[in-house]
MITI-565200 format. One line per field, with one value per residue: residue number from 0; residue in three letters; chain; y negated, z, x negated of N, C-alpha, C in turn. Coordinates in nm, 4 decimals. Layout:
MITI-565200
i c(NUM/...)
aa c(ALA/...)
ch c(A/...)
n_yy c(Y/...)
n_zz c(Z/...)
n_xx c(X/...)
ca_yy c(Y/...)
ca_zz c(Z/...)
ca_xx c(X/...)
c_yy c(Y/...)
c_zz c(Z/...)
c_xx c(X/...)
END
This chain:
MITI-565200
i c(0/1/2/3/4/5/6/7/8/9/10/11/12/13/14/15/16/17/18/19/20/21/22/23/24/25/26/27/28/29/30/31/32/33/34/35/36/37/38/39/40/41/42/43/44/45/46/47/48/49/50/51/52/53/54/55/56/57/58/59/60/61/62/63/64/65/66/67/68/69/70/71/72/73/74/75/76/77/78/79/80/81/82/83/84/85/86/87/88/89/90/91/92/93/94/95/96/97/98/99/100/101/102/103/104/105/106/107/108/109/110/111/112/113/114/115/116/117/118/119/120/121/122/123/124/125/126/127/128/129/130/131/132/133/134/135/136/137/138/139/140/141/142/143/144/145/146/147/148/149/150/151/152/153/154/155/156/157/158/159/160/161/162/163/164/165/166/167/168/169/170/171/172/173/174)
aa c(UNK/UNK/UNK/UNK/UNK/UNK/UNK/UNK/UNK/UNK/UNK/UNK/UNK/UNK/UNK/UNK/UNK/UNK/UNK/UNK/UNK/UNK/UNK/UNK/UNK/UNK/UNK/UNK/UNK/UNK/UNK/UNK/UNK/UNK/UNK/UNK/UNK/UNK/UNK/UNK/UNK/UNK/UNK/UNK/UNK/UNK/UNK/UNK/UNK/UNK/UNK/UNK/UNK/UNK/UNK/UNK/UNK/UNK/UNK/UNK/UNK/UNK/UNK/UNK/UNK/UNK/UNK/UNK/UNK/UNK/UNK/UNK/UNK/UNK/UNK/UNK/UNK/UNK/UNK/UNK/UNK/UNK/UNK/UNK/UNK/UNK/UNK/UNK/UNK/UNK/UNK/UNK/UNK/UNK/UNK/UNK/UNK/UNK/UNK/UNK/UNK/UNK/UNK/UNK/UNK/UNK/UNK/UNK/UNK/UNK/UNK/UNK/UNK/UNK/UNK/UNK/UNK/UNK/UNK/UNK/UNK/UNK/UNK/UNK/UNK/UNK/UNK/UNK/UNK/UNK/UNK/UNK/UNK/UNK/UNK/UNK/UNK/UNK/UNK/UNK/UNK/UNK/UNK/UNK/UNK/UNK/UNK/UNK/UNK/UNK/UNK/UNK/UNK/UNK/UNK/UNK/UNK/UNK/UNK/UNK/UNK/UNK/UNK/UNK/UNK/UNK/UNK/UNK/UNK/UNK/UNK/UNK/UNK/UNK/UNK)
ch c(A/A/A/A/A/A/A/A/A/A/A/A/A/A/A/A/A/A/A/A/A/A/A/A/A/A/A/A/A/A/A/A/A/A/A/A/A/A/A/A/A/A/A/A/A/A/A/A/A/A/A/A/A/A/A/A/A/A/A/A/A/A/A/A/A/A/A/A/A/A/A/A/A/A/A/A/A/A/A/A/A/A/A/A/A/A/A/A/A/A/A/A/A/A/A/A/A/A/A/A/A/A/A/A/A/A/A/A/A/A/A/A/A/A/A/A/A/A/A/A/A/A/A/A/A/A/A/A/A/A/A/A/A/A/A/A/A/A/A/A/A/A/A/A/A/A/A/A/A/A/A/A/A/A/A/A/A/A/A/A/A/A/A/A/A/A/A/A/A/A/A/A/A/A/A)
n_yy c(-1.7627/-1.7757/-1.5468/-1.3792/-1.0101/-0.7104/-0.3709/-0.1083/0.1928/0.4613/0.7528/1.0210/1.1847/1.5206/1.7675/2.0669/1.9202/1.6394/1.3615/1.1259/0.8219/0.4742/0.1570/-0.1323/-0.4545/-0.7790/-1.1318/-1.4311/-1.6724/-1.9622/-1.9718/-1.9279/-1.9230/-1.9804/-1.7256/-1.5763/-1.5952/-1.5462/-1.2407/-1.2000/-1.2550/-0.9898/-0.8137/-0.8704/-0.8249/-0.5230/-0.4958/-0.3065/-0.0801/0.2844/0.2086/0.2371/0.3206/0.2343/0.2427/0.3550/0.3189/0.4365/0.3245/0.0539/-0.1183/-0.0007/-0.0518/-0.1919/-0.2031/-0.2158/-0.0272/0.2088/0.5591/0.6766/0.5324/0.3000/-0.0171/-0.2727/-0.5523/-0.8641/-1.1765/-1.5314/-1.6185/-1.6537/-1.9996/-1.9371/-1.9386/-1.8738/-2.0157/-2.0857/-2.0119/-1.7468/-1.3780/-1.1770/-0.9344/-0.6036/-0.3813/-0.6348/-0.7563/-0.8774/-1.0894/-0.9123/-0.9775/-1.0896/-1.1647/-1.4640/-1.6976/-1.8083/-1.5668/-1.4573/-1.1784/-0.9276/-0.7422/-0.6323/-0.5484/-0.3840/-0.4305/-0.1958/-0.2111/-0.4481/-0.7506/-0.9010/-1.0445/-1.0878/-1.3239/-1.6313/-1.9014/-2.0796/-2.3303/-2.2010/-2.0043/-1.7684/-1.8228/-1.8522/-1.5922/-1.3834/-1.3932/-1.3487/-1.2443/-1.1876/-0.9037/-0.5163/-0.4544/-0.2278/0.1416/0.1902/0.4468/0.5438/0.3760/0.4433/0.7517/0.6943/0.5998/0.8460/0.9916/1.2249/1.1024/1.0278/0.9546/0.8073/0.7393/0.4239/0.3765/0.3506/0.5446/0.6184/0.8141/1.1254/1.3032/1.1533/0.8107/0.7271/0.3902/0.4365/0.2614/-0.1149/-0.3166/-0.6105/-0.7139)
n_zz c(-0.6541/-0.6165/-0.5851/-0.4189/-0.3578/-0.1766/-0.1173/0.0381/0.1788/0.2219/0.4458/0.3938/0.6189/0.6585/0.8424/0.7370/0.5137/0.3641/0.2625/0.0061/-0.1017/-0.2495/-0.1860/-0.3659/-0.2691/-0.3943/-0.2911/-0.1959/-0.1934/-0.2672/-0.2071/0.0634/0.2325/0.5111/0.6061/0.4056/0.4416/0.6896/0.7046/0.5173/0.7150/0.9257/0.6985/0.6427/0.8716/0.9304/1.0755/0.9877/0.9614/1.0304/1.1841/1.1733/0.9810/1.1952/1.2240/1.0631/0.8791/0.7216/0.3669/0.4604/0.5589/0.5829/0.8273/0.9771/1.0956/1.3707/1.5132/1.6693/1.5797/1.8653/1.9675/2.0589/2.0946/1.9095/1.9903/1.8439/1.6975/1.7570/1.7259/1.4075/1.2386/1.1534/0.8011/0.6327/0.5162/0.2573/0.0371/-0.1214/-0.1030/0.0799/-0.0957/-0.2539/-0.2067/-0.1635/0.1011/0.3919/0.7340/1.0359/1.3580/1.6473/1.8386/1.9018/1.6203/1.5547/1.6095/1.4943/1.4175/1.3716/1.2869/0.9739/0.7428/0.4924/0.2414/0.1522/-0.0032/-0.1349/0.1437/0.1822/0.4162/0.6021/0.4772/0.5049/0.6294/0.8013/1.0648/1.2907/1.5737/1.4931/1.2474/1.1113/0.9803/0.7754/0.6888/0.3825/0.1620/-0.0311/-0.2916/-0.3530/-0.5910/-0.7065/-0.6360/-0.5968/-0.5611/-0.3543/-0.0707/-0.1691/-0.0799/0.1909/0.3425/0.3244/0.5342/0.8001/1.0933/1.4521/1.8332/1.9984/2.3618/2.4323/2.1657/1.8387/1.5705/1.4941/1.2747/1.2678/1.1945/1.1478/0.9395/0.8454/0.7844/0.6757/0.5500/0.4595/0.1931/0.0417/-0.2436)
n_xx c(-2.2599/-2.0165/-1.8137/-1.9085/-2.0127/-1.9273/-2.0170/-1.8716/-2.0186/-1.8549/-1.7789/-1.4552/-1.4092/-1.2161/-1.0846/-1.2855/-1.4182/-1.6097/-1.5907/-1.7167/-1.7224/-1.7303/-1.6093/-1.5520/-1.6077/-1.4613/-1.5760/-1.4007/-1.5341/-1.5018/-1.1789/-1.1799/-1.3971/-1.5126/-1.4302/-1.5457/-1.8038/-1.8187/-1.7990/-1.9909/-2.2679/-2.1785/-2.2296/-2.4847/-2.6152/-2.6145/-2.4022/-2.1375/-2.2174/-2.1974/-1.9656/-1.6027/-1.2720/-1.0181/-0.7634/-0.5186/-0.2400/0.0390/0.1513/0.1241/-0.1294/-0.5259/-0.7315/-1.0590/-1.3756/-1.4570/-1.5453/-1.7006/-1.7731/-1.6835/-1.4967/-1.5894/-1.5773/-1.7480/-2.0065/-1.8693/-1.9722/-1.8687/-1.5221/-1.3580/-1.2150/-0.8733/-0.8436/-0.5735/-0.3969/-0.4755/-0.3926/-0.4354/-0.2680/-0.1556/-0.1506/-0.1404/-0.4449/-0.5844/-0.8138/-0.8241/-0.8708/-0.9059/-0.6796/-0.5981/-0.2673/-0.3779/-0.3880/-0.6683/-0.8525/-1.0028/-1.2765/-1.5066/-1.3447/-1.1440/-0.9057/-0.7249/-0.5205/-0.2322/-0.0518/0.2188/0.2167/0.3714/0.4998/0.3162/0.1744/0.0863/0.3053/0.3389/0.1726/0.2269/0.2787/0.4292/0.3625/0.1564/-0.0134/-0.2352/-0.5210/-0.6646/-0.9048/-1.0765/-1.0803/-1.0119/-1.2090/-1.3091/-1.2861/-1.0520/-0.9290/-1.0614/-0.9855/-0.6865/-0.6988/-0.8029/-0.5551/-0.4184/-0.4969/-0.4104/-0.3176/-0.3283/-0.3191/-0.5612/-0.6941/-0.6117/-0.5302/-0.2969/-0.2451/-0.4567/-0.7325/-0.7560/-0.9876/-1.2771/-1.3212/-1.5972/-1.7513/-2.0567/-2.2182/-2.2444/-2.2759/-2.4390/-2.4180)
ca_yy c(-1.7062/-1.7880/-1.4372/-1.2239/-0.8702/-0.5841/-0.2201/-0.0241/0.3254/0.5870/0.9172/1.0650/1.3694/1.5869/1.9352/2.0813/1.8678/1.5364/1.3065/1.0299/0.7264/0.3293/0.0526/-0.2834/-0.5463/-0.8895/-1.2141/-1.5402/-1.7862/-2.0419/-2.0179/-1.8314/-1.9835/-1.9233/-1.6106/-1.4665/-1.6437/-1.4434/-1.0935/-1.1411/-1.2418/-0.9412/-0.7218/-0.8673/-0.7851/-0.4397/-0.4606/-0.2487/0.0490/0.3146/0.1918/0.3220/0.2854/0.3348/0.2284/0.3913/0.2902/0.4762/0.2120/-0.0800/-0.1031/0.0322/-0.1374/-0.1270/-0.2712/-0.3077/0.0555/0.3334/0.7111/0.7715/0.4228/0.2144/-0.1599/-0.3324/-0.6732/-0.9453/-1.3262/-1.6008/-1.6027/-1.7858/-2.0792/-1.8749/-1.9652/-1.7715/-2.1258/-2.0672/-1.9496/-1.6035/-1.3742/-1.0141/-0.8226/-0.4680/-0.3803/-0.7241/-0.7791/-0.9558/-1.0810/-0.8839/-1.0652/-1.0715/-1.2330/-1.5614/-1.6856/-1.8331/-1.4955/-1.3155/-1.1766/-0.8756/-0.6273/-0.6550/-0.4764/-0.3788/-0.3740/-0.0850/-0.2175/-0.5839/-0.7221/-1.0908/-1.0905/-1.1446/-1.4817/-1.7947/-1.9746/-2.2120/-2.3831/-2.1759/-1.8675/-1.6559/-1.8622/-1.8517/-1.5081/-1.3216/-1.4851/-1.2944/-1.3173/-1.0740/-0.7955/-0.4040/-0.4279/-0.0726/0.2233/0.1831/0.5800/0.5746/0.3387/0.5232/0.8748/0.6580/0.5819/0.9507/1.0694/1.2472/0.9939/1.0345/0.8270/0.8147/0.6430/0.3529/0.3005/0.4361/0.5296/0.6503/0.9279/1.2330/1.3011/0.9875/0.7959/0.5842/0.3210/0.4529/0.1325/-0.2199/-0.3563/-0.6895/-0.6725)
ca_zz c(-0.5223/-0.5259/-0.5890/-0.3742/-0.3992/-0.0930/-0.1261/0.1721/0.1414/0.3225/0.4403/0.4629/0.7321/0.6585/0.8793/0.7349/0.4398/0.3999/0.0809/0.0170/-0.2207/-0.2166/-0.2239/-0.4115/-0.2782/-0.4058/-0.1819/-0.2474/-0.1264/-0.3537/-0.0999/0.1987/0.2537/0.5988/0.6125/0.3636/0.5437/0.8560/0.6577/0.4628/0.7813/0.9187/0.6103/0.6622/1.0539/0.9541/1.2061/0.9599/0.9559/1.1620/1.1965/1.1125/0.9777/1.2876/1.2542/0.9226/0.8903/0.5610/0.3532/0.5327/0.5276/0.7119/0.9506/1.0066/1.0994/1.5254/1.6187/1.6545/1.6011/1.9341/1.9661/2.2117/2.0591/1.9203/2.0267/1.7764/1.7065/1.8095/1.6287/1.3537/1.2321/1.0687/0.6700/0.5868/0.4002/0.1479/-0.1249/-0.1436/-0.0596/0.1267/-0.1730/-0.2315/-0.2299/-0.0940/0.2082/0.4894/0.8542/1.0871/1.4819/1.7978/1.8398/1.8284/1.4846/1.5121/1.6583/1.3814/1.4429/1.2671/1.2022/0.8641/0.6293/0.3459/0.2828/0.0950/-0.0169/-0.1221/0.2334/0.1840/0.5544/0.6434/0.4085/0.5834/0.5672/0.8920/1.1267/1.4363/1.6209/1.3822/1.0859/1.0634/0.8677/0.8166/0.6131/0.2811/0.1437/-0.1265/-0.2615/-0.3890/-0.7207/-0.7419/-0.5236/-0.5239/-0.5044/-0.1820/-0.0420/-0.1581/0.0265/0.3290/0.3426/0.3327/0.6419/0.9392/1.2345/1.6195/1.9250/2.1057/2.4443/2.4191/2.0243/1.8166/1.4193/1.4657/1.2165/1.3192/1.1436/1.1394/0.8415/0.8467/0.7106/0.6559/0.5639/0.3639/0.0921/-0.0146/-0.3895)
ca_xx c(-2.2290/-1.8650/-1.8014/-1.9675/-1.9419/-1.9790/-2.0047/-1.8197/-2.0225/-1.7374/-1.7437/-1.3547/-1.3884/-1.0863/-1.1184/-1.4733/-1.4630/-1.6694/-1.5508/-1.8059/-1.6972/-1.7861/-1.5154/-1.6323/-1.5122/-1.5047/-1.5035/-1.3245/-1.6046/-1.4258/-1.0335/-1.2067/-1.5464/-1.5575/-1.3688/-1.6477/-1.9567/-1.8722/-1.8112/-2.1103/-2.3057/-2.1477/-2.3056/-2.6154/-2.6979/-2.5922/-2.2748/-2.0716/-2.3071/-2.1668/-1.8026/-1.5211/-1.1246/-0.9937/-0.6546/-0.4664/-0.0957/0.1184/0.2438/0.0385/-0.2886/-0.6588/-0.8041/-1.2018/-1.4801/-1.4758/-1.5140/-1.7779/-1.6920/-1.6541/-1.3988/-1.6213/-1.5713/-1.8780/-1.9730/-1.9155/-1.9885/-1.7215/-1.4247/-1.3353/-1.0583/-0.7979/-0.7898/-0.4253/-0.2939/-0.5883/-0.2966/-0.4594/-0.1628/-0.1492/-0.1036/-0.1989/-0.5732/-0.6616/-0.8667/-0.7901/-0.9417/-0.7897/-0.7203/-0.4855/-0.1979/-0.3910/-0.4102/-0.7741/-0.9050/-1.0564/-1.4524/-1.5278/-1.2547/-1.0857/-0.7950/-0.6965/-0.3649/-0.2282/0.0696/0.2155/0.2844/0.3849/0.5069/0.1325/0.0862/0.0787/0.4035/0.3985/0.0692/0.2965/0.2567/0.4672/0.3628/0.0027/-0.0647/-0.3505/-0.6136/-0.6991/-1.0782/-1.0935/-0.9849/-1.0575/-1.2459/-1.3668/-1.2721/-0.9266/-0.9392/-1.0884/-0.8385/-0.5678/-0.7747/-0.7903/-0.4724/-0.3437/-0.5547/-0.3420/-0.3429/-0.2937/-0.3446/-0.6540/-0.7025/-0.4595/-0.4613/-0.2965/-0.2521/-0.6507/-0.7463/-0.7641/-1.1218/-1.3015/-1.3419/-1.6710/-1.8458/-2.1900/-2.3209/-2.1689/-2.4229/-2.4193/-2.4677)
c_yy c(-1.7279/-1.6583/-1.3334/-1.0706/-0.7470/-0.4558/-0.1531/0.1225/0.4179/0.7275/0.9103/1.1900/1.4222/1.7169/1.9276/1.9728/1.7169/1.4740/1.1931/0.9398/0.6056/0.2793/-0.0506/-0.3563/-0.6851/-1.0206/-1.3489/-1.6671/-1.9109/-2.1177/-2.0146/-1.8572/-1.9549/-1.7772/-1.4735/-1.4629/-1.4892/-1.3125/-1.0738/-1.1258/-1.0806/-0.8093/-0.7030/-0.8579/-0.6385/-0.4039/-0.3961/-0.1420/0.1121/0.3217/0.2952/0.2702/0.3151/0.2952/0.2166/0.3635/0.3384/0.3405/0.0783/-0.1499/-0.0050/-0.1033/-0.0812/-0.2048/-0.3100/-0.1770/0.1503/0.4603/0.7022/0.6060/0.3595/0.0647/-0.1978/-0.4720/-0.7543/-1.0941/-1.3859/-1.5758/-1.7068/-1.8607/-1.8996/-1.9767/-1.9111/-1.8646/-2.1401/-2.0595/-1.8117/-1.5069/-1.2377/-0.8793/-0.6790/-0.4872/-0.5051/-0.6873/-0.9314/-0.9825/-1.0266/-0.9876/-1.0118/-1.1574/-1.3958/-1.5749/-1.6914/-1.7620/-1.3865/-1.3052/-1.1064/-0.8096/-0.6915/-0.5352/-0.4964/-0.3353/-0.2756/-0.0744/-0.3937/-0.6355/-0.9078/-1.1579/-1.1330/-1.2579/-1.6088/-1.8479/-2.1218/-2.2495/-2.3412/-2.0396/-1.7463/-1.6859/-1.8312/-1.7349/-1.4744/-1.3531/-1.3942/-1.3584/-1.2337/-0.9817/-0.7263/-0.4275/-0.2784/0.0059/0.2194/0.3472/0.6405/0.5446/0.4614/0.7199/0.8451/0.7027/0.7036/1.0183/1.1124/1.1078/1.0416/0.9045/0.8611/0.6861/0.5310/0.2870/0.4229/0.4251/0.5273/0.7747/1.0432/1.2795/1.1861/0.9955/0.6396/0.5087/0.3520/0.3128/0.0037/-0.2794/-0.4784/-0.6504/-0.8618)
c_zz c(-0.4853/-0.5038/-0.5248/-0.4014/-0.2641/-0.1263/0.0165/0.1318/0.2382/0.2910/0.4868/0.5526/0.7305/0.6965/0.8757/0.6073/0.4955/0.2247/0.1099/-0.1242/-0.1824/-0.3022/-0.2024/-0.4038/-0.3518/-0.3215/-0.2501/-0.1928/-0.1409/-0.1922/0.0308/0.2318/0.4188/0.6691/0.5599/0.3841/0.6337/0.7994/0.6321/0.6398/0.8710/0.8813/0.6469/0.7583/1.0321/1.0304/1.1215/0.9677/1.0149/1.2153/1.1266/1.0720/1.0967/1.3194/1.0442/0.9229/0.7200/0.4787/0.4161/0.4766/0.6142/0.6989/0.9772/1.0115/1.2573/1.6490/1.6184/1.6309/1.7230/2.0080/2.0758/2.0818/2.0585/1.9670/1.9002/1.8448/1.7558/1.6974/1.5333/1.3297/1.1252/0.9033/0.5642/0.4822/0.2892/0.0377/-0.1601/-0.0507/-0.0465/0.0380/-0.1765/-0.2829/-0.1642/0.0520/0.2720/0.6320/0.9353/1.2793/1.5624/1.7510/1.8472/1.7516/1.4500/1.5924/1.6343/1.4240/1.3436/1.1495/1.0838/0.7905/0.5389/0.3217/0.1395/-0.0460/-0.0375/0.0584/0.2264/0.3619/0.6365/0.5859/0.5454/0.5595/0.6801/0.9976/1.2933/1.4421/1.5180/1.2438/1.0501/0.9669/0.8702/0.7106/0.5250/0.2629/0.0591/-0.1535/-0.3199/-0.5188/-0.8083/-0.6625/-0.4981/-0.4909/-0.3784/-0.0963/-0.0203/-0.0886/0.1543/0.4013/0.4018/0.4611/0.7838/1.0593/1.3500/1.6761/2.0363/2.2118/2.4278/2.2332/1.9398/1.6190/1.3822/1.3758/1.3199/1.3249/1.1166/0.9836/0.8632/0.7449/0.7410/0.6149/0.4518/0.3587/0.0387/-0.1384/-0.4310)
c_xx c(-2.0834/-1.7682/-1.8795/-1.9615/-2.0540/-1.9650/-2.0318/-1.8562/-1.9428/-1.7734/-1.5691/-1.3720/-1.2544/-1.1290/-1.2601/-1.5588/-1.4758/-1.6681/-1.6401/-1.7784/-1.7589/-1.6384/-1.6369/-1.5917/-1.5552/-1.4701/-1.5096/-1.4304/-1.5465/-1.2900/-1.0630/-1.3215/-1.5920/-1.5432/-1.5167/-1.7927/-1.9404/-1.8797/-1.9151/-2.2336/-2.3376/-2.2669/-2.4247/-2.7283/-2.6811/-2.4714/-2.1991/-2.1415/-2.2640/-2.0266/-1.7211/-1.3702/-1.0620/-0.8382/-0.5435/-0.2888/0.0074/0.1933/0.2472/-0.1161/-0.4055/-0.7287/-0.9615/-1.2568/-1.5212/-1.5155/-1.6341/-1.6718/-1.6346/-1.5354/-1.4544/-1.6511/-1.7314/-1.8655/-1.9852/-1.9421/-1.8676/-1.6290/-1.4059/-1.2049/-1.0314/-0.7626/-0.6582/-0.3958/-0.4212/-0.4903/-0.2836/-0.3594/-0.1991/-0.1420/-0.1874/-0.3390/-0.6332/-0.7214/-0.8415/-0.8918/-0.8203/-0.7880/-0.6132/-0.3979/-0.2539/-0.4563/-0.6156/-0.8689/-0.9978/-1.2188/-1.4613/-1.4489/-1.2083/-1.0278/-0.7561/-0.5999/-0.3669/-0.1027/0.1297/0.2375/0.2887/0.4695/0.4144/0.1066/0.1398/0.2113/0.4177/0.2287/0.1546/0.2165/0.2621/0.4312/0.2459/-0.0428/-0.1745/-0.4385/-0.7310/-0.8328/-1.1655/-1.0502/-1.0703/-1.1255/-1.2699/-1.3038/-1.1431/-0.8594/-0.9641/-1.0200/-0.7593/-0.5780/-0.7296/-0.6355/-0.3492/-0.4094/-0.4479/-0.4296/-0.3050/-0.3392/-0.4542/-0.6798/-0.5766/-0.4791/-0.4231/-0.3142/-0.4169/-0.6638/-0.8023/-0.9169/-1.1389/-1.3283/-1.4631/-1.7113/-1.9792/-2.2637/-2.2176/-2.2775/-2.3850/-2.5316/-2.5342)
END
């Protein structure tokens, strides 16, 4: 079990078309132990079902896991510590917890960066230092990803960098 492994089933909605892949992720139970508790947890209430990417950035990462289609916030669990000084480092395809400006704020959402982004690792126990606390990365699907990734964005309500056509998570499967 130190390896977990989820499967993110996605629809992309582009216009009339509807692309349907699965990203496989794998999780670090091993560096990230509580990071991949709460995801799997997560998996296993169903709270990804339904969601969506709802924040796509070119040359960043997507963001998912906190939103319905129609962008009304689900409720999660408490938040957890932030694990960033784990070692595991922002690089492309990894997964991350995503949070607010404070560090030990993470619940459900989570990203996948797209791109190395070593400005996200951990370097200090401060405000600006803390980092965003990796907990697996892409194994499979890095096709879909890189789909995501390319979706037109706008700004709905006050967020923005939302796809235009949603892109959900139909369901995440612990394997």
């Amino acid at each position: 079990m130190s390896n977990p492994q989820v499967e993110l089933h996605v629809t992309i909605n582009v216009a009339d078309t509807a692309t349907q892949g699965v990203i496989t992720l794998e999780l670090d139970a091993v560096n990230a132990p509580k990071s991949t508790e709460n995801f799997l947890n997560y998996v296993k209430n169903d709270f990804y079902n339904g969601t969506i990417f709802h924040r796509v950035i070119k040359n960043f990462m997507i963001q998912g896991g906190g939103f319905t289609a129609d962008m009304k916030q689900k409720p999660t669990n408490d938040p957890i510590e932030n694990e960033a000084k784990n070692g595991l480092k922002n690089a492309k395809y990894s997964i991350a917890m995503a949070r607010t400006s404070d560090p030990h704020s993470a619940t459900a959402q989570f990203f996948i960066n797209t791109v190395d982004n070593d400005f996200l690792n951990h370097t200090s126990p401060t405000a600006q230092g803390w980092g965003y606390a990796v907990f697996g990365k892409v194994v499979k699907g890095e096709d879909i990803v890189d789909a995501i990734k390319k979706v037109r964005t706008t700004r709905k309500g006050f967020h923005d960098d939302v796809p235009f056509d949603t892109v959900v998570i139909d369901k995440a499967v612990a394997l």
